[in-house]
ZAGU-100661 format. One line per field, with one value per atom (N, C-alpha, C): atom name; x, y, z. Coordinates in steps of 0.001 Angstrom, whole numbers. Layout:
N
atom	[CA_...]
px	[X_...]
py	[Y_...]
pz	[Z_...]
This chain:
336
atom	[N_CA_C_N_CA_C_N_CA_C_N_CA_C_N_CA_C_N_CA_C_N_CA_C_N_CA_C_N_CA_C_N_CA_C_N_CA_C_N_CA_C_N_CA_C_N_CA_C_N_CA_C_N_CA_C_N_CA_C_N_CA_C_N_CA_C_N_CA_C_N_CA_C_N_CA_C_N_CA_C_N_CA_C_N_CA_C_N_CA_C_N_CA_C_N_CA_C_N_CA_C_N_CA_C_N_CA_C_N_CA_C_N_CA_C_N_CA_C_N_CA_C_N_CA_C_N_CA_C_N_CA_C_N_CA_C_N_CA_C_N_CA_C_N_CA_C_N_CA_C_N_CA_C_N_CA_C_N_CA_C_N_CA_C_N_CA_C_N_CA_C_N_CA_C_N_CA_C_N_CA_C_N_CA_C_N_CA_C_N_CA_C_N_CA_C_N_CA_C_N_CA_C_N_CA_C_N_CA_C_N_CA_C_N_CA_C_N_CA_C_N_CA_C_N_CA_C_N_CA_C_N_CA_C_N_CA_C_N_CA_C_N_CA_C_N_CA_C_N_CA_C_N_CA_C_N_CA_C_N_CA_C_N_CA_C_N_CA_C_N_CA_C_N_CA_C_N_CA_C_N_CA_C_N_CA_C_N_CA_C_N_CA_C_N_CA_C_N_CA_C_N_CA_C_N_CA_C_N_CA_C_N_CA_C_N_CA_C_N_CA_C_N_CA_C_N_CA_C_N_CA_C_N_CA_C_N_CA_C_N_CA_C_N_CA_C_N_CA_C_N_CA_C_N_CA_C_N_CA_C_N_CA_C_N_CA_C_N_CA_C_N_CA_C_N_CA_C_N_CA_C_N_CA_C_N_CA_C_N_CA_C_N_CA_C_N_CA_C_N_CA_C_N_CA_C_N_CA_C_N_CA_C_N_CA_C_N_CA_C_N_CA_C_N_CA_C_N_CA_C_N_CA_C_N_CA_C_N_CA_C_N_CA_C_N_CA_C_N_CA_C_N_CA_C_N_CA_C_N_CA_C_N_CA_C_N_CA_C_N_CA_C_N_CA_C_N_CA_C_N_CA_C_N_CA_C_N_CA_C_N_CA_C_N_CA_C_N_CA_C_N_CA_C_N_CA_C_N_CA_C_N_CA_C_N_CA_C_N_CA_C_N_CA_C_N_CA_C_N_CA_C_N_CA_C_N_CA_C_N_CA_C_N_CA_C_N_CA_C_N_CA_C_N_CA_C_N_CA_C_N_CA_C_N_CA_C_N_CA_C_N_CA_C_N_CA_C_N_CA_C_N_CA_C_N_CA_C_N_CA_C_N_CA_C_N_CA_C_N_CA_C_N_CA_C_N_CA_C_N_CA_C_N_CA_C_N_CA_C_N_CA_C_N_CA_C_N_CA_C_N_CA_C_N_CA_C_N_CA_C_N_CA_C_N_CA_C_N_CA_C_N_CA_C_N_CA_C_N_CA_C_N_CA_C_N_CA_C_N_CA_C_N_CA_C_N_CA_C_N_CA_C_N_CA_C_N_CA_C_N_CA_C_N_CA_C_N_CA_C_N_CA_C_N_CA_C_N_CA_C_N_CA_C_N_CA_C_N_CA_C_N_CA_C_N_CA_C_N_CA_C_N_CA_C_N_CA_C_N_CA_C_N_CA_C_N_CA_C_N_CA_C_N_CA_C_N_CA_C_N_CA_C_N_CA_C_N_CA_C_N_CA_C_N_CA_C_N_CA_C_N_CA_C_N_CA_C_N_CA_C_N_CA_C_N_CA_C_N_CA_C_N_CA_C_N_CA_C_N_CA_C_N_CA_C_N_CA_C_N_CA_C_N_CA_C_N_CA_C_N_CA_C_N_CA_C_N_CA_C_N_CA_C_N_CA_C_N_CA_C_N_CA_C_N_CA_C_N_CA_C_N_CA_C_N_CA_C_N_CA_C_N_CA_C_N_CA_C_N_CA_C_N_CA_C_N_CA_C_N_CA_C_N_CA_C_N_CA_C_N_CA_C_N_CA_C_N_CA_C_N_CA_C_N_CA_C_N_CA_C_N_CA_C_N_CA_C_N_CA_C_N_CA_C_N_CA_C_N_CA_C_N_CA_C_N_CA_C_N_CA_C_N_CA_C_N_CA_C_N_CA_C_N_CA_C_N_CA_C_N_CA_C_N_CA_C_N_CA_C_N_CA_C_N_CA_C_N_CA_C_N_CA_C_N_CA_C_N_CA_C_N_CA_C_N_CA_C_N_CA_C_N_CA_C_N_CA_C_N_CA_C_N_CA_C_N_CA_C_N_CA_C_N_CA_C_N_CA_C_N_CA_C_N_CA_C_N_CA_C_N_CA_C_N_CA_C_N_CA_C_N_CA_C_N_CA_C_N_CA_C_N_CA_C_N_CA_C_N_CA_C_N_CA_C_N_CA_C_N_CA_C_N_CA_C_N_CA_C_N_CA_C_N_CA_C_N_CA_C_N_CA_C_N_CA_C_N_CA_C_N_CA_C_N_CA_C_N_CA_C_N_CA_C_N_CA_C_N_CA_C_N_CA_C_N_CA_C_N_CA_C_N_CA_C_N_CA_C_N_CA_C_N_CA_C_N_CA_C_N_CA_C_N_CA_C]
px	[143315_143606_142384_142170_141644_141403_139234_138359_137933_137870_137041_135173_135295_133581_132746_131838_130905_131758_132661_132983_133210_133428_133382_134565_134712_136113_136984_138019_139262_139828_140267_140757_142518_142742_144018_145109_146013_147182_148265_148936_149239_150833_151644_152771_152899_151773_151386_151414_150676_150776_152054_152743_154282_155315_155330_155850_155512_154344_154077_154973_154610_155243_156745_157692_158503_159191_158557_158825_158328_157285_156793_157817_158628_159019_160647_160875_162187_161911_160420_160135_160496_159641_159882_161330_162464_163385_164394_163968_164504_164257_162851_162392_162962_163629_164117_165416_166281_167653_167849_166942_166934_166368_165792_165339_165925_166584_168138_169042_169345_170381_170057_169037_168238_167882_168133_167870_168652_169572_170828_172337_172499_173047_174046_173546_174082_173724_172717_171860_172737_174150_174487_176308_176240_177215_177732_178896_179555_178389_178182_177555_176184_175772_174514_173721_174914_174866_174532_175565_175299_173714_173640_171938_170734_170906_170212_170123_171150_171575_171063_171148_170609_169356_168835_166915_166586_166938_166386_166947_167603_168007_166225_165563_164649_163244_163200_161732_160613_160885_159892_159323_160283_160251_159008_159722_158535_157192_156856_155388_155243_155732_155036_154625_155474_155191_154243_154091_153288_151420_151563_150894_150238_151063_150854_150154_150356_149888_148887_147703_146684_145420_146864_145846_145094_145448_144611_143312_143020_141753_140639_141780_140532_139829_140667_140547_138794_138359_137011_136309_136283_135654_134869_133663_133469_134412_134642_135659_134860_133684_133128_133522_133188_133433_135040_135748_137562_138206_137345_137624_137261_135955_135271_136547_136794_138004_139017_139545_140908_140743_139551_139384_139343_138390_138058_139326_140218_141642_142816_142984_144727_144295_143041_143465_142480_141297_141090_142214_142653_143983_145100_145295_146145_146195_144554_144618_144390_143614_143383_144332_145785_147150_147610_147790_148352_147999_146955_146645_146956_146720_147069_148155_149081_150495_151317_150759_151174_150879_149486_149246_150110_150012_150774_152341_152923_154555_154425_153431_153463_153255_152651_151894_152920_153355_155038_156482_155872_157134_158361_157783_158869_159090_158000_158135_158278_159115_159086_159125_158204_158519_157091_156529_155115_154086_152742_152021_150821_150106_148983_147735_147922_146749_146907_148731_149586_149281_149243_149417_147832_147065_145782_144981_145661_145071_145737_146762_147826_147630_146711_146549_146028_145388_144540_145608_146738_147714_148270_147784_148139_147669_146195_145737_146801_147753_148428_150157_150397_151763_151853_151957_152320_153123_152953_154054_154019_155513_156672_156312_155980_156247_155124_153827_152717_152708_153799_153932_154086_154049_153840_152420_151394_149660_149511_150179_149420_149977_151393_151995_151527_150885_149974_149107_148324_146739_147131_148224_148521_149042_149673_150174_149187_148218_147413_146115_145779_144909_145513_146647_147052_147374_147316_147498_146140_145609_143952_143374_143405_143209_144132_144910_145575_145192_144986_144868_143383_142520_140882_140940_142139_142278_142966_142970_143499_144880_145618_147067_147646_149027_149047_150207_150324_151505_152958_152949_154469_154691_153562_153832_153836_153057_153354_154670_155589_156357_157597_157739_158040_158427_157111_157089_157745_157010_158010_159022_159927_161253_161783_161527_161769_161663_160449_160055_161107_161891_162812_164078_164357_165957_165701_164684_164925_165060_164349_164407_165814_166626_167962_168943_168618_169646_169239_167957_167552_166914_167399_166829_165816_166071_164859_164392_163985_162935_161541_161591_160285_160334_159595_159884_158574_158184_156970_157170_157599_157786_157011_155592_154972_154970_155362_155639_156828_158198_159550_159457_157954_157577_157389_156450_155491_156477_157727_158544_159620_159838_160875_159954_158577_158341_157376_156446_155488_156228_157647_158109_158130_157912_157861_156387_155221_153766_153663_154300_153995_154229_155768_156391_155430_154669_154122_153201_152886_150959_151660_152541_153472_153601_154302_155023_154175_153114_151884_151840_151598_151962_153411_154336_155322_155867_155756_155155_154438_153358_152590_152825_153662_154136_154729_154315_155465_156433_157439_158973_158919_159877_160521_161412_161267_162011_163186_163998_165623_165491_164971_165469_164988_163877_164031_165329_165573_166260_167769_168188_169483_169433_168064_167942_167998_167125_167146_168535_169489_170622_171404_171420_171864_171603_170176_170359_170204_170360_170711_172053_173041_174378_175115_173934_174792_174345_173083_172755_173573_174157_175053_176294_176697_178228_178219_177006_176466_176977_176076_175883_177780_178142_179249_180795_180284_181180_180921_179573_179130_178983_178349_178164_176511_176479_174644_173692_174536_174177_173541_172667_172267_170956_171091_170446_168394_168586_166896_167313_166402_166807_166739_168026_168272_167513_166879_166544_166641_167802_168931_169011_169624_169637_168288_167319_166124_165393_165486_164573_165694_166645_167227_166674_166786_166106_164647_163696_162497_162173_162896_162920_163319_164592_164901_163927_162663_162245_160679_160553_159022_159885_160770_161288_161042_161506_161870_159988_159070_158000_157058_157357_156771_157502_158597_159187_158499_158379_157702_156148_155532_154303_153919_154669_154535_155124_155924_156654_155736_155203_154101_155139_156321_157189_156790_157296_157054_155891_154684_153087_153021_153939_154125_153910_154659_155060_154198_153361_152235_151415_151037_150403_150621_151973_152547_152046_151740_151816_150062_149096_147659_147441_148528_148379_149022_149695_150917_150140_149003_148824_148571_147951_147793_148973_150197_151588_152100_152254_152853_152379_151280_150411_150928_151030_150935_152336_153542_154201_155326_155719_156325_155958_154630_154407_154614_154323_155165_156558_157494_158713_159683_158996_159163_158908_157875_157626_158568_158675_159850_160677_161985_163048_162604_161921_161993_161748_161285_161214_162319_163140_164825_165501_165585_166492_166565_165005_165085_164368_163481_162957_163557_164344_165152_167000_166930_168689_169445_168784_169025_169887_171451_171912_172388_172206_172784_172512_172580_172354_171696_171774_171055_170159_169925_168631_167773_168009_167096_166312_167335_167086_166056_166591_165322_164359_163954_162375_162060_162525_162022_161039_161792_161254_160116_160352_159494_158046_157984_157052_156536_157065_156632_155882_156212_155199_153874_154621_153687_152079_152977_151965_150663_151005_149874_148743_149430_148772_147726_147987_147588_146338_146623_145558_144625_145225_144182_143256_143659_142917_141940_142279_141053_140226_140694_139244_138449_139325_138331_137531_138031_137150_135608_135894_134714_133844_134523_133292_133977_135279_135416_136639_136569_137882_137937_137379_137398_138641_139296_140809_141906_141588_142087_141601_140673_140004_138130_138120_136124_135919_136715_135779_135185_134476_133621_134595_134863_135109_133913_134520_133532_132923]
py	[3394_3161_2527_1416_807_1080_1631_2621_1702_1786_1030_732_59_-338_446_1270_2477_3355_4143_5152_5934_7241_8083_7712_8427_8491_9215_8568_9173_10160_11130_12349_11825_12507_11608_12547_11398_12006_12303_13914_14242_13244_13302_12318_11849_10322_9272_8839_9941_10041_10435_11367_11746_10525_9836_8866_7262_7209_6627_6824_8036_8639_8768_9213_8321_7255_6090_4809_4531_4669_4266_4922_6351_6926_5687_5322_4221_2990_2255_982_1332_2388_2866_3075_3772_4134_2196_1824_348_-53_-394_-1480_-1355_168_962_139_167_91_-1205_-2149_-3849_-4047_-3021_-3490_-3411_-2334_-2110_-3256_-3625_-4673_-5817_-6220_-7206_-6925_-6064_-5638_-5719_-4386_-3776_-3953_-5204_-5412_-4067_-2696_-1645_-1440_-2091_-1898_-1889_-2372_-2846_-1966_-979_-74_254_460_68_1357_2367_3598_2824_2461_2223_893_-164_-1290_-809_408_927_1249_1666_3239_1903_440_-545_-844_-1211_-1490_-801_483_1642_1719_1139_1686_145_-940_-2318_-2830_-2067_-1988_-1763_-1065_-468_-134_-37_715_-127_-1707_-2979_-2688_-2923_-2626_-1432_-88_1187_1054_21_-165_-558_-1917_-3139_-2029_-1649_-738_599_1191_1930_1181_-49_-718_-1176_-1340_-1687_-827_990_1489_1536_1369_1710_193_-743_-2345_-2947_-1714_-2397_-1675_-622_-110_-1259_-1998_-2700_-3794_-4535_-5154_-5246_-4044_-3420_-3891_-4402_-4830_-6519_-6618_-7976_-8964_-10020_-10942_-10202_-10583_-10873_-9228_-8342_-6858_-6746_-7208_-6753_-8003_-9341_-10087_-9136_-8804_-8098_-6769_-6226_-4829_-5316_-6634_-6947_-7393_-8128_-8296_-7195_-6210_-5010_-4253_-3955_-3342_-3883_-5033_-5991_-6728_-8076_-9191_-8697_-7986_-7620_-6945_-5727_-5424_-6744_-6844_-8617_-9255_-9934_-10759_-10002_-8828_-7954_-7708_-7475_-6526_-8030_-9020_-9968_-10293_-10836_-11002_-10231_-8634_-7959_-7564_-7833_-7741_-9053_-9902_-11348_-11397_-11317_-11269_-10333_-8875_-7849_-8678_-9322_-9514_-10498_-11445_-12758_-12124_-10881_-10289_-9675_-8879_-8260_-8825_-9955_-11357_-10941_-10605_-10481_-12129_-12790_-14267_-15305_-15521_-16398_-17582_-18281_-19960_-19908_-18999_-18884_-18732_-19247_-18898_-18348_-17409_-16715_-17934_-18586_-19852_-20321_-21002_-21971_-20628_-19241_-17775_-18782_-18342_-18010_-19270_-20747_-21970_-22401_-21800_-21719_-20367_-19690_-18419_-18883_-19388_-19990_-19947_-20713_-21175_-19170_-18334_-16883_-17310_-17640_-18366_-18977_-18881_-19286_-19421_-18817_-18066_-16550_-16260_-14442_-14579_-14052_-13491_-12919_-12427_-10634_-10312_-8583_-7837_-7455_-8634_-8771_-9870_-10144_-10522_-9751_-8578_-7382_-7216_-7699_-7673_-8724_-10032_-11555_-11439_-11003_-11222_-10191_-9450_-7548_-8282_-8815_-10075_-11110_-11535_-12927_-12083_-10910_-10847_-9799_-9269_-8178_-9167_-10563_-11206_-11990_-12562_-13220_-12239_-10877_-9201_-9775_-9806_-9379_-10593_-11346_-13191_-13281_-12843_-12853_-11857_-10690_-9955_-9234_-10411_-10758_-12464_-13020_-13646_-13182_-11906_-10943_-11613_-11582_-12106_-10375_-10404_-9059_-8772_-7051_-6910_-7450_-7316_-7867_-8958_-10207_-11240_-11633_-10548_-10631_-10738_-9257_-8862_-9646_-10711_-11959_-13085_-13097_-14179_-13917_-12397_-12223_-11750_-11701_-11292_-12942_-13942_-15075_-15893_-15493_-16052_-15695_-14177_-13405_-14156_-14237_-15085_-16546_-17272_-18471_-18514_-17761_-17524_-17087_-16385_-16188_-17220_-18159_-19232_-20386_-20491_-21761_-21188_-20459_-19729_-20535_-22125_-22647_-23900_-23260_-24003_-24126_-22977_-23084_-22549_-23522_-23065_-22417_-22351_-21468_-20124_-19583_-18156_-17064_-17151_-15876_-16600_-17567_-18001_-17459_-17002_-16673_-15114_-14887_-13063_-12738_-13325_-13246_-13001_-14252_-14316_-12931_-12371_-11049_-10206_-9975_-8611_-8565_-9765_-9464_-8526_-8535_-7504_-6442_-6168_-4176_-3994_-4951_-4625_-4501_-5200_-5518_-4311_-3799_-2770_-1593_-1654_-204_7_-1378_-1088_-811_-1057_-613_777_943_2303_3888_3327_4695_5555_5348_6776_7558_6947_7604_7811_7410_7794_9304_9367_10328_11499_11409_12967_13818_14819_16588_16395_16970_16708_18283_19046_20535_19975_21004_20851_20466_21491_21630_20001_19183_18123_16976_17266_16584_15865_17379_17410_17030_17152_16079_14460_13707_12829_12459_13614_12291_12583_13719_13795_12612_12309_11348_9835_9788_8494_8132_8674_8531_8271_9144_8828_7562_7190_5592_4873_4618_4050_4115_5168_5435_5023_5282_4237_2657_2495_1293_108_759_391_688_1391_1952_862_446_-330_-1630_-2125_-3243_-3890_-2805_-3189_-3649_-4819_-4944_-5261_-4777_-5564_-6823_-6955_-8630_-8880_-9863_-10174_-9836_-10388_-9873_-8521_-7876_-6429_-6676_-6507_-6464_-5503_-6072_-5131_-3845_-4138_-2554_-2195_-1845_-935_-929_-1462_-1205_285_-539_613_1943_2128_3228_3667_3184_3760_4033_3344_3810_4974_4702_6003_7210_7604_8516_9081_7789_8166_8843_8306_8932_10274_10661_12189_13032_12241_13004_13796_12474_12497_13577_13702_14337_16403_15919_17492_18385_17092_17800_18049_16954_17746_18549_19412_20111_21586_21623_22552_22443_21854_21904_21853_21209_20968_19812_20421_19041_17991_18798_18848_17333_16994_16453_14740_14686_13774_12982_13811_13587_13140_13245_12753_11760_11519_10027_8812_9444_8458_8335_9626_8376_8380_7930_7141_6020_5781_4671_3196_2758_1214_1393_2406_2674_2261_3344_3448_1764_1388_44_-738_-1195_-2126_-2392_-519_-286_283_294_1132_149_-1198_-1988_-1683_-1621_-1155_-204_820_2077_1899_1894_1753_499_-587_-1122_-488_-62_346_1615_2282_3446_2818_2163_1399_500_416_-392_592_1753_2900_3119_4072_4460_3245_2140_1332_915_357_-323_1120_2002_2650_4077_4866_6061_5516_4410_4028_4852_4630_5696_5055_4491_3979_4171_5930_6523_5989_5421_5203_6107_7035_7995_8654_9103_9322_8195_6589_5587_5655_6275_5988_7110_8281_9706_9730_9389_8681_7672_6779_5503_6119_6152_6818_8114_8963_9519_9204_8355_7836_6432_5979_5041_5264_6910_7804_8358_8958_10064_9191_8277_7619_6720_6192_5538_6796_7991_9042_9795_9745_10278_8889_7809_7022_6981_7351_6948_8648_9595_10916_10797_10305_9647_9024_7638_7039_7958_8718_9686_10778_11025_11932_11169_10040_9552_8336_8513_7878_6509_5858_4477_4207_3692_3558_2234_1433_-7_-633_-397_-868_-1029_-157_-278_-983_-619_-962_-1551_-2047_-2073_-1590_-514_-194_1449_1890_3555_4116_4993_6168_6928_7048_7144_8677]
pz	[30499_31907_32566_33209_34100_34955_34697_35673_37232_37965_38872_38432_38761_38854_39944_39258_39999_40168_39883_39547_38257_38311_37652_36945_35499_34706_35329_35383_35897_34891_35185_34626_34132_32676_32647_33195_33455_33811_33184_32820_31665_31721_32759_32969_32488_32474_32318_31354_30388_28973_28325_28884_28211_28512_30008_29873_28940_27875_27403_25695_26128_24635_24771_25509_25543_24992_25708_25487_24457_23811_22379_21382_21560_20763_20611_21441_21761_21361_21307_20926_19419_18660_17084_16852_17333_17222_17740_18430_18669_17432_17158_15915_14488_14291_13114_12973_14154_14442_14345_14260_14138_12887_12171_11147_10034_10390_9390_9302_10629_11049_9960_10453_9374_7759_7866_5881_4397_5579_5524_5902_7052_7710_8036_8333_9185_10544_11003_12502_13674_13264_14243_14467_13762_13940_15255_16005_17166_17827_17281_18324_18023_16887_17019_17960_17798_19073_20363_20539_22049_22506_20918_21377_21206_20406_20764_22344_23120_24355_25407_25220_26089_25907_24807_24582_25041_25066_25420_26957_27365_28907_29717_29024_29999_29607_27819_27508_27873_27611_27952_29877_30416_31797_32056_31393_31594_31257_30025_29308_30327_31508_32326_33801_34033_35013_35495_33704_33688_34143_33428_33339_34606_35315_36863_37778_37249_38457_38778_37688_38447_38491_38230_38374_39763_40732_41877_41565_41291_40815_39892_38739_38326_39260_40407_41171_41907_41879_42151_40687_39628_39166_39019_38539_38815_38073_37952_36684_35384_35514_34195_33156_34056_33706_33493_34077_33935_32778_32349_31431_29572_29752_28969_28251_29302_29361_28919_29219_28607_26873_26723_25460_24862_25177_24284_23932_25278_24801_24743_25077_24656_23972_23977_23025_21903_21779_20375_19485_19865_18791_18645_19676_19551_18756_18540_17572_15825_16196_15028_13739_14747_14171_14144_14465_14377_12870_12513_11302_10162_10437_9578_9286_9826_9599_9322_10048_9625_7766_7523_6023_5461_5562_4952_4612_5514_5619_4335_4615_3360_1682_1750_1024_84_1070_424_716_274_-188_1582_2486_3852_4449_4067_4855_4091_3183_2046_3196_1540_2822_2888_3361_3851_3230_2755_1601_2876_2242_2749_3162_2547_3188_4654_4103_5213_6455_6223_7976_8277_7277_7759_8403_7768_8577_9937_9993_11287_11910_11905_12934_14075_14521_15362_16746_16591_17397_17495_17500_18448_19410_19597_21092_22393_22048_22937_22614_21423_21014_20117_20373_20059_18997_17881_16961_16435_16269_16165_17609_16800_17943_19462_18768_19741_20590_21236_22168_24110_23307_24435_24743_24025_24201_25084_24517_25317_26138_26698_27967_28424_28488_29431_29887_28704_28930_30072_30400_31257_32415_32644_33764_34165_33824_34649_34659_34156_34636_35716_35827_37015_38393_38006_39320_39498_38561_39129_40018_39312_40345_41667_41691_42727_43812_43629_44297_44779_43834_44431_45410_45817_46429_47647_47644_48839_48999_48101_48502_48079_48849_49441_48089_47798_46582_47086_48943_49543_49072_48876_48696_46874_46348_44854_44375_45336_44622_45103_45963_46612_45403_45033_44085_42401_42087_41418_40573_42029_42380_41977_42816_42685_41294_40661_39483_38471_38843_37860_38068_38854_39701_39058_39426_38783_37172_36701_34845_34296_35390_34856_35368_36282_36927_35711_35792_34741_33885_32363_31674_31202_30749_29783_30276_31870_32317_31790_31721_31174_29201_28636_26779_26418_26859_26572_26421_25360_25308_26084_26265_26889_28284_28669_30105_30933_29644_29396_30167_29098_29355_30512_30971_32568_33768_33630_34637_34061_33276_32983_33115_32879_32908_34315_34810_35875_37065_37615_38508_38639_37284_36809_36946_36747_36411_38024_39223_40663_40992_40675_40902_40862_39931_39265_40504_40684_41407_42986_43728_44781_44576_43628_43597_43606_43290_42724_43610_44906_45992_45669_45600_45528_44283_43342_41492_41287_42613_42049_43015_43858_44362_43517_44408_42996_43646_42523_42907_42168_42701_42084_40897_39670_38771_38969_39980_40211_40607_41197_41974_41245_40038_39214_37985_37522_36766_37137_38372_38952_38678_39010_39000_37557_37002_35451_34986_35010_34484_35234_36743_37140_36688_36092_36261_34725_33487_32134_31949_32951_33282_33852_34661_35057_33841_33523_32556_31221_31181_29605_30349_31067_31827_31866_32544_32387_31117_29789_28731_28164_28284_27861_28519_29739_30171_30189_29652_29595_31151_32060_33275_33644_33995_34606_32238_31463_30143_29974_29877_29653_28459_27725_27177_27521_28508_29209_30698_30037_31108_32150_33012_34302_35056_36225_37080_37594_37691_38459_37203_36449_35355_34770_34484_33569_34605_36351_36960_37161_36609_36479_35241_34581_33222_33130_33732_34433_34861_36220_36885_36382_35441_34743_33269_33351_31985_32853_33927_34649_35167_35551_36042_35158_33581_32337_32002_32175_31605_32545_33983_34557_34624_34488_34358_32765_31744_30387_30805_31304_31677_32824_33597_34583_33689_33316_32408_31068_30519_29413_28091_28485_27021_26175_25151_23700_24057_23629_23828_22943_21822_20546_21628_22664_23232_23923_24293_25515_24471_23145_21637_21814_20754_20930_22386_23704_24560_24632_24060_24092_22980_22418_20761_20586_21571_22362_21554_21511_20981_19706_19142_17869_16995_18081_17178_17348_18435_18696_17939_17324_16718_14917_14937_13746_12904_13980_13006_12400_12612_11606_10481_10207_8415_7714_8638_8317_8086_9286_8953_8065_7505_6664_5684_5253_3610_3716_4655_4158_3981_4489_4331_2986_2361_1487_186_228_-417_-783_598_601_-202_459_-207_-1778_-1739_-3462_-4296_-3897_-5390_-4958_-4012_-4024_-4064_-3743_-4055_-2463_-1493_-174_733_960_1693_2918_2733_3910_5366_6614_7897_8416_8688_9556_8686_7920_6717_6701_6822_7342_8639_9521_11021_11123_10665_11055_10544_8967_8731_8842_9153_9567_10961_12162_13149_12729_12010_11561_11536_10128_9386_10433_11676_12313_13605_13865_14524_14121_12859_12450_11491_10833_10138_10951_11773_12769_13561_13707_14189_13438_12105_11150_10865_10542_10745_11813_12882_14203_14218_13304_13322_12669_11116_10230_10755_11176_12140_12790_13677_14840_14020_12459_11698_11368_11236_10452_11506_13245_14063_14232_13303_13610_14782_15812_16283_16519_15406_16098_15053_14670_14388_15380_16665_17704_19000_19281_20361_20087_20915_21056_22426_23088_24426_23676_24485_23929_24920_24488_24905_26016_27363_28166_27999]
C-alpha cells in the first residue's frame, strides 16, 4: 500500500487484506476454469459457464478499486520517489514473471511455434505490450501513474471520474478505437481505480454485522440473477453489475475481518501478487499431472486442486523466501 512521503507506516488494514484475498482466491479459481476449457475442452460446462460469468463480472474491477483507495496518499510524494515505488512493486515483478513464465510455457512445449531464443530476442516489446495474464501489472503501472500526474496537476477526482466515465462509454460505443491493448485496459478499468480513491471515506466506515450481512446476501443475489438471466452480461465488465459485485465482496471482506473468520483469507490477500504472478504454474503442472501421468478426468477433482495448489503453492514459496532473507522474486521495496 502506498505510504505518503514523511510519514510513518501505515498500519494494515485487516479488510483490505481479506478483500484482496477474496479476489485473488476468484482470479485462481477463474484461471482454473479457462484452463480446463482450453486443455480439456470441459471449462465451459453450462453451470460452469455461469460460475466463469459471475467471477469475471467483477473480480478485475475489485483489484482496480482496491487499488485506488489509498492513491491520493501517494500524491504527497515527489515524482522521482512514487516512479521509484512503482518500479520496485508493479513493473519489477512485471517484467520479472513475464519472462519466467513466458520461458517456462516454451520450455514445457505450451507455446509451440515458439523457440526459447525467438521469447527471449522479442521480450523487449513487454515495454509496451503485456503478455498473458500480466497485463493487470502494466495497466496498474499506466493508470495509477496517470491518478498521480493528474492529480499533482490539481485536477479534481469530480473531474477524473468525468473523464473516466466518458473514456468507459466511448470504449463500448467504439470498441476498437483504440488497438492498443493496455490502452483497451486503462479506458475499462481506470473508473474503478477513480472510484476507489472517491469512495475511501465511505469504504472505511463500521457497518453492524446484521446490516452487513443483508447487503452482501442482497447483492450476490442480483448478481447471480443477473448472470442467470443474462442481464447487464457483457464481454468487458459492466459497471452496474461489476460495482455490485464489489460492493458485496468489500461487505463480505469486512464482516470476516471484524468477526475474525477464515484468518486463511486475510493470508491469501497479503500474498495477493505473489499468488497472481505465480500461480499459472502451479495450476498448470497440476492439470497436467491429473490429466497425462494420474489419467484424472474427473471436472471437479481438476477444479478443487487446481485452485488448491494455485494458492497454496505460491504461499509456500513466498514463506521460503521469507525463511532465508530473500524477497526479491517479488518485489525490490524493504519492508519498512
Amino acid at each position: 500500500m502506498p505510504q505518503a512521503a514523511g510519514h510513518p507506516p501505515q498500519q494494515r488494514i485487516e479488510w483490505i487484506d481479506y478483500a484482496k484475498g477474496i479476489g485473488i482466491f476468484l482470479v485462481v479459481l477463474g484461471h482454473v476454469l479457462r484452463g480446463l476449457g482450453a486443455s480439456v475442452g470441459q471449462g465451459y460446462q453450462p453451470e460452469l459457464r455461469a460460475m466463469d460469468q459471475w467471477i469475471y463480472a467483477f473480480h478485475m474491477p475489485l483489484f482496480f478499486l482496491l487499488s485506488g483507495l489509498f492513491a491520493d496518499r501517494a500524491v504527497s510524494k515527489p515524482p522521482r520517489r512514487f516512479l521509484i515505488d512503482r518500479f520496485q512493486k508493479i513493473l519489477y515483478p512485471y517484467f520479472l514473471w513475464s519472462a519466467l513464465v513466458g520461458a517456462l510455457r516454451i520450455l514445457s512445449g505450451q507455446n509451440k511455434g515458439t523457440t526459447l531464443l525467438q521469447f527471449l530476442t522479442g521480450f523487449w516489446t513487454t515495454i509496451y505490450y503485456p503478455i498473458d495474464i500480466f497485463w493487470f501489472l502494466f495497466a496498474l503501472f499506466l493508470i495509477s501513474t496517470l491518478f498521480y500526474g493528474l492529480r499533482k496537476l490539481k485536477v479534481s477526482l469530480v473531474l477524473l471520474l468525468l473523464v473516466s466515465s466518458a473514456l468507459y462509454g466511448v470504449s463500448v460505443i467504439f470498441p476498437l478505437w483504440i488497438s492498443w491493448d493496455p490502452g483497451q485496459r486503462v479506458q475499462t478499468y481506470g473508473l474503478y481505480f477513480v472510484l476507489g480513491a472517491m469512495a475511501r471515506a465511505f469504504l472505511m466506515a463500521k457497518r453492524p454485522p446484521q446490516a452487513m450481512g443483508v447487503d452482501i446476501m442482497g447483492s450476490f443475489l442480483i448478481l447471480t440473477l443477473c448472470v442467470y438471466y443474462q442481464v447487464l452480461v457483457t464481454p468487458v465488465p459492466n459497471p452496474v453489475l461489476a460495482l455490485i459485485g464489489v460492493y458485496g465482496c468489500i461487505l463480505l471482506a469486512q464482516l470476516l475481518a471484524q468477526q475474525q473468520w477464515l484468518p486463511i483469507v486475510q493470508q491469501w490477500g497479503m500474498a495477493s501478487l505473489p499468488i497472481y504472478v505465480s500461480h499459472t504454474i502451479a495450476t498448470a503442472t497440476t492439470r497436467i499431472i491429473l490429466e497425462k501421468g494420474l489419467q484424472v478426468s474427473h471436472l471437479y477433482v481438476h477444479v478443487v486442486l487446481g485452485v488448491i495448489a494455485g494458492l497454496l503453492l505460491p504461499m509456500l514459496l513466498v514463506k521460503g523466501l521469507e525463511r532465508i532473507g530473500f524477497p526479491y522474486l517479488f518485489t525490490l521495496a524493504h519492508k519498512a
